[in-house]
C-alpha positions as CSV (number, residue, x, y, z in Angstrom):
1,X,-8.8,-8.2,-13.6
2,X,-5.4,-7.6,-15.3
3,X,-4.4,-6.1,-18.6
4,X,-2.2,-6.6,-21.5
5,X,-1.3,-3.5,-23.4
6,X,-5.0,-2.4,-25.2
7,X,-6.8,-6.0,-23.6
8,X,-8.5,-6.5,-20.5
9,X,-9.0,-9.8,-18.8
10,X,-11.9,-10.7,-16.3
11,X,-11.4,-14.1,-14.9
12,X,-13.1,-16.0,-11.4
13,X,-11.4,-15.5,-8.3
14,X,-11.5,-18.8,-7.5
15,X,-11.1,-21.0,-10.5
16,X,-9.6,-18.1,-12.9
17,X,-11.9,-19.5,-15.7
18,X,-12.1,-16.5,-18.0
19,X,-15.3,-14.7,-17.8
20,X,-14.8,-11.4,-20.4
21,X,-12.1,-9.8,-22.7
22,X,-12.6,-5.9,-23.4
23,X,-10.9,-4.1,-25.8
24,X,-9.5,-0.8,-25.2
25,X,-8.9,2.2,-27.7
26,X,-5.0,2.1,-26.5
27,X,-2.8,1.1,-23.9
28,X,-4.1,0.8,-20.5
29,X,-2.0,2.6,-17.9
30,X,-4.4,1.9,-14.9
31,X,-7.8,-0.4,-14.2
32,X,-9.9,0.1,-10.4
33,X,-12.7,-1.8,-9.7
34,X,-15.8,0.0,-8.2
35,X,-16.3,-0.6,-4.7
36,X,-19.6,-3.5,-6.0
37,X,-17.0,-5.0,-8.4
38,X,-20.3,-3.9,-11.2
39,X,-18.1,-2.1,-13.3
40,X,-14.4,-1.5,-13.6
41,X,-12.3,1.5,-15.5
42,X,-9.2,1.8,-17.7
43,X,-7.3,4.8,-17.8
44,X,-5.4,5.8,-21.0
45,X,-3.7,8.5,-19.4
46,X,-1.7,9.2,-23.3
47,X,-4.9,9.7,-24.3
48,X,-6.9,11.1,-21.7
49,X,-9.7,8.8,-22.0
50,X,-11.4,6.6,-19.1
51,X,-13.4,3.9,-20.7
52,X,-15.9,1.8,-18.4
53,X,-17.2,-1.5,-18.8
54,X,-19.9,-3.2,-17.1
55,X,-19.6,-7.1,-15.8
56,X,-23.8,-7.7,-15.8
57,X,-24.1,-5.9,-19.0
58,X,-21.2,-6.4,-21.2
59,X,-22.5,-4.8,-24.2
60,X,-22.8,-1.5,-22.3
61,X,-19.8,0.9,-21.8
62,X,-18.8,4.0,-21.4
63,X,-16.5,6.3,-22.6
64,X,-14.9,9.6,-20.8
65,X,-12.8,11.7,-22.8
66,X,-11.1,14.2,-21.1
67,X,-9.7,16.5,-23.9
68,X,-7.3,18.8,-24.3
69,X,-7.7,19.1,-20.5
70,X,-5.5,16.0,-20.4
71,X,-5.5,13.2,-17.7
72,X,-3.1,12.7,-14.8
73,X,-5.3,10.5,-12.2
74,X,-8.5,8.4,-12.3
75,X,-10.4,6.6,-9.2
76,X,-13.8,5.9,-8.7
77,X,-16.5,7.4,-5.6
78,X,-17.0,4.9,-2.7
79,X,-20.3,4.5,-4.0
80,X,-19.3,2.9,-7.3
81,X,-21.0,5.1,-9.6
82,X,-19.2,8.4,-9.8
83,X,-15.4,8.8,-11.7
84,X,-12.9,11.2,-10.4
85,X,-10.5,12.7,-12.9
86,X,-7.4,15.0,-12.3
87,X,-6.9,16.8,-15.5
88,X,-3.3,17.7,-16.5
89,X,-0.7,20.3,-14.4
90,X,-4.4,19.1,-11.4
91,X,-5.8,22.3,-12.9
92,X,-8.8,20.7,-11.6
93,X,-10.9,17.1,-10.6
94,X,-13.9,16.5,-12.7
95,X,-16.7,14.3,-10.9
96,X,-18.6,12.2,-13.8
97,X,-21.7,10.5,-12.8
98,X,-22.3,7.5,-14.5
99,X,-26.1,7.2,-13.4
100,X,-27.2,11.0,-14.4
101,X,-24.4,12.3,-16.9
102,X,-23.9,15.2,-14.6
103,X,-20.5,16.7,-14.3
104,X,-19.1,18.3,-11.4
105,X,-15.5,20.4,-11.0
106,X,-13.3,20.8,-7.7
107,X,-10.6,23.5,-8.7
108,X,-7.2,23.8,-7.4
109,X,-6.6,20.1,-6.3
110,X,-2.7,19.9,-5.1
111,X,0.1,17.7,-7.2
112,X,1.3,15.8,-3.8
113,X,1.9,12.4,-2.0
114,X,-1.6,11.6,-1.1
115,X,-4.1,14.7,-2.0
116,X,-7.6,12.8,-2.3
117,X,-8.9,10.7,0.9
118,X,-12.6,9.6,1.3
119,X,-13.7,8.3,4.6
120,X,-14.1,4.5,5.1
121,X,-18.3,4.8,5.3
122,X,-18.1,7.0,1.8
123,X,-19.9,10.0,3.4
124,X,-17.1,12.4,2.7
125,X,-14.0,13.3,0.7
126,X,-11.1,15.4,1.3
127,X,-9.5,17.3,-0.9
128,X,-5.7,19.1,-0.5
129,X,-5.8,22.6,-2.5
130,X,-3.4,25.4,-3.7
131,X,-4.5,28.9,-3.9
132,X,-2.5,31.8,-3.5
133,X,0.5,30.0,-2.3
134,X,-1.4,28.5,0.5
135,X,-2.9,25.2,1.6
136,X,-6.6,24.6,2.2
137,X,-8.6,21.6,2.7
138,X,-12.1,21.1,1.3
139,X,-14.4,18.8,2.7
140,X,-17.3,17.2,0.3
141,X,-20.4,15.2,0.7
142,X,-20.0,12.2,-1.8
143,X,-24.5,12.1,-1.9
144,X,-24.1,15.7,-4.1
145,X,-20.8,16.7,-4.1
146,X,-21.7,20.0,-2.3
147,X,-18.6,21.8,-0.2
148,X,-19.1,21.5,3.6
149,X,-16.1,22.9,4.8
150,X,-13.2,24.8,3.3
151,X,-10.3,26.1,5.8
152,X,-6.4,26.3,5.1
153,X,-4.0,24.8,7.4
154,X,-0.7,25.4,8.7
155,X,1.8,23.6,6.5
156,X,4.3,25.1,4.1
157,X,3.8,22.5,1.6
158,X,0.8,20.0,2.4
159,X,2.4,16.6,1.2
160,X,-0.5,14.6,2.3
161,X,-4.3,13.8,4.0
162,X,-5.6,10.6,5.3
163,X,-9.0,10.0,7.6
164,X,-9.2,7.8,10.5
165,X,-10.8,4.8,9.7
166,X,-13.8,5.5,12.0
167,X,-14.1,9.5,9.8
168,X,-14.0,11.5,12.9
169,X,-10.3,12.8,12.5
170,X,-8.6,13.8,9.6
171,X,-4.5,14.0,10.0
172,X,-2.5,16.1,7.2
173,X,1.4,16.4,7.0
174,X,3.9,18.9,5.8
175,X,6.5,18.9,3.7
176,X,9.5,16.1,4.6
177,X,12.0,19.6,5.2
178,X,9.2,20.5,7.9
179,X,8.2,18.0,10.7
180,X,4.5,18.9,11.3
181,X,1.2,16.7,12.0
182,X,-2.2,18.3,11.8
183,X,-5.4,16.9,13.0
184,X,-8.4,18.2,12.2
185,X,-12.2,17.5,12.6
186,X,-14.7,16.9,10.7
187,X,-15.8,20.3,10.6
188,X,-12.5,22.4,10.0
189,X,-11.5,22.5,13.9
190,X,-7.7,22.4,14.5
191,X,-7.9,19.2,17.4
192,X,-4.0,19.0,17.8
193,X,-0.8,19.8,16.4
194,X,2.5,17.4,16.8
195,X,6.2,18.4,15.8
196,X,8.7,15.3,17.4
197,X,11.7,18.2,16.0
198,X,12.3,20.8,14.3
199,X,15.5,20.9,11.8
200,X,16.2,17.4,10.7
201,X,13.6,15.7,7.2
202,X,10.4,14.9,9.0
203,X,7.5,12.7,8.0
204,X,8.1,9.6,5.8
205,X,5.0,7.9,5.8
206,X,1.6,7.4,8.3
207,X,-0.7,4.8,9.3
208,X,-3.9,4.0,11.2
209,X,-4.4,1.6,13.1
210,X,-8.1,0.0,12.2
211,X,-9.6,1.0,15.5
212,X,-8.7,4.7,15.2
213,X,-7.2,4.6,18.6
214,X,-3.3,5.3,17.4
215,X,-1.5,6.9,14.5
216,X,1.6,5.9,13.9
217,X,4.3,8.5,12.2
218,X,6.8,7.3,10.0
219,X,10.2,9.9,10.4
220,X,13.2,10.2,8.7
221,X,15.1,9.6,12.2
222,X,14.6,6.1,12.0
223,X,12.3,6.0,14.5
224,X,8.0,6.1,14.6
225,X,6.4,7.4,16.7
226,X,2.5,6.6,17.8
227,X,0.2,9.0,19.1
228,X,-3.0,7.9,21.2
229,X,-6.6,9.3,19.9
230,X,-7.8,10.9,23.7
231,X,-4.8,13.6,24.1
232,X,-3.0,13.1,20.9
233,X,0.2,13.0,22.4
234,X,3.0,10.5,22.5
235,X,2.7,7.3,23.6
236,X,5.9,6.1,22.2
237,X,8.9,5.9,20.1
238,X,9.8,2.7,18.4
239,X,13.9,2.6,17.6
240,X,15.3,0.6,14.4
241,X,19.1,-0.3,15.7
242,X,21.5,-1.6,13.3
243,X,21.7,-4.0,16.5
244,X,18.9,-6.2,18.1
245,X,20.0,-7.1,21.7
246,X,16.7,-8.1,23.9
247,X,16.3,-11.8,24.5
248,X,12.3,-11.1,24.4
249,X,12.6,-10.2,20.3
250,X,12.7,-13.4,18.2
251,X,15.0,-13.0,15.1
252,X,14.5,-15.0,12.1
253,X,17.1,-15.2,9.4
254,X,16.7,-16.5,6.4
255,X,19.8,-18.9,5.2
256,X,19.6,-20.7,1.4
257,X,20.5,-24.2,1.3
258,X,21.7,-26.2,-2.3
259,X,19.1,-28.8,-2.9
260,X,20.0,-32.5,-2.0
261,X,19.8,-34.7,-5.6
262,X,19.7,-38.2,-5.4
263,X,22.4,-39.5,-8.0
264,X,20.4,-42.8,-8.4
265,X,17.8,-40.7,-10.0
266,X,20.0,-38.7,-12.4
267,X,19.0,-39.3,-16.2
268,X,20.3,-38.1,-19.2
269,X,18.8,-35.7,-20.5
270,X,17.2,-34.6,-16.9
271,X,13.8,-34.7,-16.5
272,X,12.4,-30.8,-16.3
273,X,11.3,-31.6,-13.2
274,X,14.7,-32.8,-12.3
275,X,16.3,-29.6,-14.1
276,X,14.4,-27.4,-12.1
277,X,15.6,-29.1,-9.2
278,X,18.9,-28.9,-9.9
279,X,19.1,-25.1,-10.5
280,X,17.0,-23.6,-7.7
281,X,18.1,-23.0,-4.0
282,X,15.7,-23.5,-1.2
283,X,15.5,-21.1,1.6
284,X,13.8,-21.2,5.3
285,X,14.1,-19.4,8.5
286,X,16.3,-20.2,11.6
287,X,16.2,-18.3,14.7
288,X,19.4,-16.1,15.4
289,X,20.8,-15.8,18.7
290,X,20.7,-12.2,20.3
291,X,22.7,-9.5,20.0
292,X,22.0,-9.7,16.0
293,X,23.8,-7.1,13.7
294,X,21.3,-6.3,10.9
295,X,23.0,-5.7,7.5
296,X,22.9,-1.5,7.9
297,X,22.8,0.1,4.2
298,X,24.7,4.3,4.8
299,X,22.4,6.9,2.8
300,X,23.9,8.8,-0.1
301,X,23.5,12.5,1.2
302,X,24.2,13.9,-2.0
303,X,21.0,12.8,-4.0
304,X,17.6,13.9,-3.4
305,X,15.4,11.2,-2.0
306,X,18.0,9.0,0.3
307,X,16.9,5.8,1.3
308,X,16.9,6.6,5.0
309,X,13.8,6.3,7.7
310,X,10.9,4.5,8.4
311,X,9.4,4.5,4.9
312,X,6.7,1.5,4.9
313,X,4.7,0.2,7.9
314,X,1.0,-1.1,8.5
315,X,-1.3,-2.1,11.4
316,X,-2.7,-5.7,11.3
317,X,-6.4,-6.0,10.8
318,X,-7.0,-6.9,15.0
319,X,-5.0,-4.0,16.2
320,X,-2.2,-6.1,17.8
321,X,0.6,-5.8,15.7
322,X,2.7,-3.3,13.3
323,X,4.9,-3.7,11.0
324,X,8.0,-1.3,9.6
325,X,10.5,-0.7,7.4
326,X,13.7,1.1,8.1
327,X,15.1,2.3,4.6
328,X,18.5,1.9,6.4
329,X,18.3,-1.7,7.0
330,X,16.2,-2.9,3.8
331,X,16.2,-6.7,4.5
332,X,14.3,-6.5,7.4
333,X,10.9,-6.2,8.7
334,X,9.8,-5.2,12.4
335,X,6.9,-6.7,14.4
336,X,5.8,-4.8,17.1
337,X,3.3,-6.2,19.7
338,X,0.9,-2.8,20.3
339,X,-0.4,-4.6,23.6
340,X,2.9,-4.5,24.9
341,X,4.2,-1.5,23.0
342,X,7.9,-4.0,22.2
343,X,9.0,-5.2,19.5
344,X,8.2,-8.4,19.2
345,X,9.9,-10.2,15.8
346,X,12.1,-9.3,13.0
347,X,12.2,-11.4,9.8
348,X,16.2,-10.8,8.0
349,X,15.8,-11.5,4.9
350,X,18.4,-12.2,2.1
351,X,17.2,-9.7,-0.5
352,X,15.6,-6.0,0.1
353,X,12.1,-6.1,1.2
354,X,10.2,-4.7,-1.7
355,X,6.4,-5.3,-0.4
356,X,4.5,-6.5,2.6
357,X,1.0,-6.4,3.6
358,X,-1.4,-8.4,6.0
359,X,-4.0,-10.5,5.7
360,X,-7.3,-8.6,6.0
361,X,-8.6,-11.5,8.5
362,X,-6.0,-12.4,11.1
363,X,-2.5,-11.4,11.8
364,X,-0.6,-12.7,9.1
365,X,1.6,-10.9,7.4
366,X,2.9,-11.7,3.7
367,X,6.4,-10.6,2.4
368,X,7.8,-10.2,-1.0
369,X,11.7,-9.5,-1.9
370,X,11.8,-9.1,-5.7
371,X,12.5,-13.1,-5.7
372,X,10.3,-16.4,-6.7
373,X,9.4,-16.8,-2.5
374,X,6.6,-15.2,-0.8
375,X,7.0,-15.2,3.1
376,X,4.2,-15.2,5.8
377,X,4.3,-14.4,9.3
378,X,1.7,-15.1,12.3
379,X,2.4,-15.5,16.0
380,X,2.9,-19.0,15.3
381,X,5.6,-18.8,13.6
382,X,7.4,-18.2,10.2
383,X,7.0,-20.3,6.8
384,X,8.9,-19.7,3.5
385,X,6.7,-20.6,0.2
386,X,8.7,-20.8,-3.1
387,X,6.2,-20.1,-6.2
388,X,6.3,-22.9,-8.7
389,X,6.8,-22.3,-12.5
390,X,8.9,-22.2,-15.0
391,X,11.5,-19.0,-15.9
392,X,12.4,-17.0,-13.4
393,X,9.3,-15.1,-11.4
394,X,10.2,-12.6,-9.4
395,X,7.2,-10.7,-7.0
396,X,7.2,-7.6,-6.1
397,X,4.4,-6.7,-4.9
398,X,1.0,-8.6,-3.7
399,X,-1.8,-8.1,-2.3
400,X,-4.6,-10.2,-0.3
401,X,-7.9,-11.1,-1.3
402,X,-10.9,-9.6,0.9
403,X,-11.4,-13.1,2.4
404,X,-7.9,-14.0,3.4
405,X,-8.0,-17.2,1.5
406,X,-5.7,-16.3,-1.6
407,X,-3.4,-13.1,-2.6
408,X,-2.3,-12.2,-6.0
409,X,1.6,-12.1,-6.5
410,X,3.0,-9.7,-9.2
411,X,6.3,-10.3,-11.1
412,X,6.8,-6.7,-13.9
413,X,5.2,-9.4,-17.0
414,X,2.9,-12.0,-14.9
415,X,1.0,-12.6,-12.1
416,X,-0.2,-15.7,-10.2
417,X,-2.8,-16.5,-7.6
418,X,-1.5,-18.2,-4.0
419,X,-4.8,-20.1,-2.4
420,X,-4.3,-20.6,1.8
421,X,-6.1,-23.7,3.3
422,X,-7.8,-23.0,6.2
423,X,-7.4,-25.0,9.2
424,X,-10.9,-26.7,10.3
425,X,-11.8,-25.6,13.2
């Protein structure tokens, strides 16, 4: 699905034949499928309306209007039939059931990085809360949205929850001005506490890794640390150095080459084919010798937000691999083996890495820079892909299809589709 200001476009995954156009009463800021891909939402956060259509019945729809409560944040239940609103200044969420019509309200929610997080199976729902200049947590049952635990924790500032993937643990973090990791149980218990220091900006951003076993911690130090799921302590610290020195890390660069032109083939005027051709500089990887110096980008101190520390990073879908970003040194992407605990590759690129993500399937990862080329790693090795089309298409961000046979690459007016071949096995 994509929109164009008040349209919205259904086409096929596969063939991107068009299958339905819905109107909307205004511009839409925000579409989410629900988790059967039945029915899909558009927010119209200027208006605070949430319209629904449905893909079986496209005559039916269904419109939530929010009023002079305003709307900030919609997203749909896990079980694809309830609506979540955060109503202006989050005075409150309002649950909207599509099925019975009933309306529910969770009070307090907290404005912060990541304050909503359902659990994986779509039992329960966490919710970060300000009363009284404190932070609490509710836990909800998504069946009938009844409260099941309410406890505050020890943060100054909560800044964000998110639940293991198996929903035994859930891990909330402070403030970046305080470096402080809670994990909690499912039932309100404190299980463990971690502070790596105590004066420096702390937490930048968290992961799981798919089997629930490790939780890696993004800092502000450049570094990340991972802690294992029996004791909770460290494991390990993973280093981004300006400087790659061990022979066992591959480094691939990427270098732009002009394109070769045959002169026997010039014409007047040039073929489009020919023109495009001309213009456009190919790019590929070679493999650096170590030591490598890494292209090291000096944070302004003076401004809020500086573009320092591990801000991005993701486990693969078999538990083998991560990847990071250090803010510090933007054109580059670290590959670290989790069997081994070492890093294993980093991809330099030319331009700053604005995107990556891995294929839901295997380990490959996919890499966009805010130019026409999408890049894709795998322990085989490293492949550059330059989109085809006209103008100048520039992705930044993309994201994978369930299968792991396509991804969608965005550019800020158009997308396009990328379809993978699969080797026959």
């Amino acid at each position: 699905a994509s929109c164009v200001q008040h349209r919205l476009v259904v086409r096929d995954a596969s063939s991107l034949q068009l299958l339905q156009l819905y109107t909307c009463l205004d511009q839409i800021q925000y579409i989410e499928w629900s988790s059967d891909s039945l029915f899909i939402l558009c927010a119209l956060y200027k208006r605070g309306i949430v319209q629904v259509w449905s893909l079986e019945q496209p005559a039916w729809h269904c419109r939530i209007d929010e009023g002079s409560a305003g709307l900030v944040a919609s997203c749909w239940s896990p079980d694809g039939r309830h609506i979540l609103n955060t109503t202006e200044f989050h005075l409150r969420i309002t649950v909207w059931s599509l099925c019975t019509k009933s309306v529910s309200y969770i009070k307090y929610p907290k404005a912060c990085q990541q304050g909503v997080a359902f659990t994986k199976d779509g039992r329960y729902m966490a919710v970060a809360e300000r009363r009284d200049c404190k932070d609490f947590i509710s836990i909800f049952v998504c069946s009938n949205w009844q409260l099941l635990r309410h406890f505050d924790t020890e943060t100054q500032d909560l800044s964000g929850i998110e639940w293991a993937p198996n929903g035994c643990v859930l891990a909330a973090w402070d403030t970046c001005l305080e470096y402080k990791v809670l994990l909690y149980s499912l039932d309100g218990r404190l299980l463990s506490s971690f502070r790596a220091y105590e004066w420096p900006l702390g937490v930048k951003s968290i992961a799981w890794s798919p089997s629930s076993q490790f939780l890696a911690i993004g800092s502000f130090d450049e570094k990340v640390r991972i802690l294992n799921h029996v004791t909770w302590k460290k494991i390990t610290e993973l280093d981004h150095p300006a400087t790659v020195a061990s022979k066992k890390t591959i480094v691939y660069k990427e270098v732009e080459k002009s394109p070769t032109v045959d002169t026997e083939r010039l014409t007047f005027p040039p073929t489009r084919e020919l023109a495009s051709s001309l213009f456009s500089t190919q790019s590929k990887y070679d493999i650096s010798q170590v030591p490598v110096s890494l292209q090291y980008v000096k944070p302004v101190a003076d401004r809020a937000n500086p573009k320092v520390g591990v801000g991005m990073l993701a486990f693969s879908a078999d538990n083998c691999f991560l990847a990071t970003k250090n803010d510090n040194i933007p054109n580059a992407v670290w590959i670290w083996d989790i069997r081994k605990l070492k890093l294993s590759v980093v991809l330099e690129q030319l331009c700053t890495i604005q995107c990556f993500q891995w294929d839901p399937c295997q380990p490959r990862l996919a890499v966009c820079t805010g130019t026409s080329r999408v890049y894709l790693w795998s322990p085989a090795g490293c492949v550059v892909v330059q989109v085809p089309g006209e103008g100048d298409f520039q992705i930044v961000n993309l994201s994978w299809h369930s299968s792991g046979d396509s991804m969608v690459l965005l550019s800020k007016d158009n997308f396009c589709v990328c379809y993978l071949e699969r080797e026959e096995v």
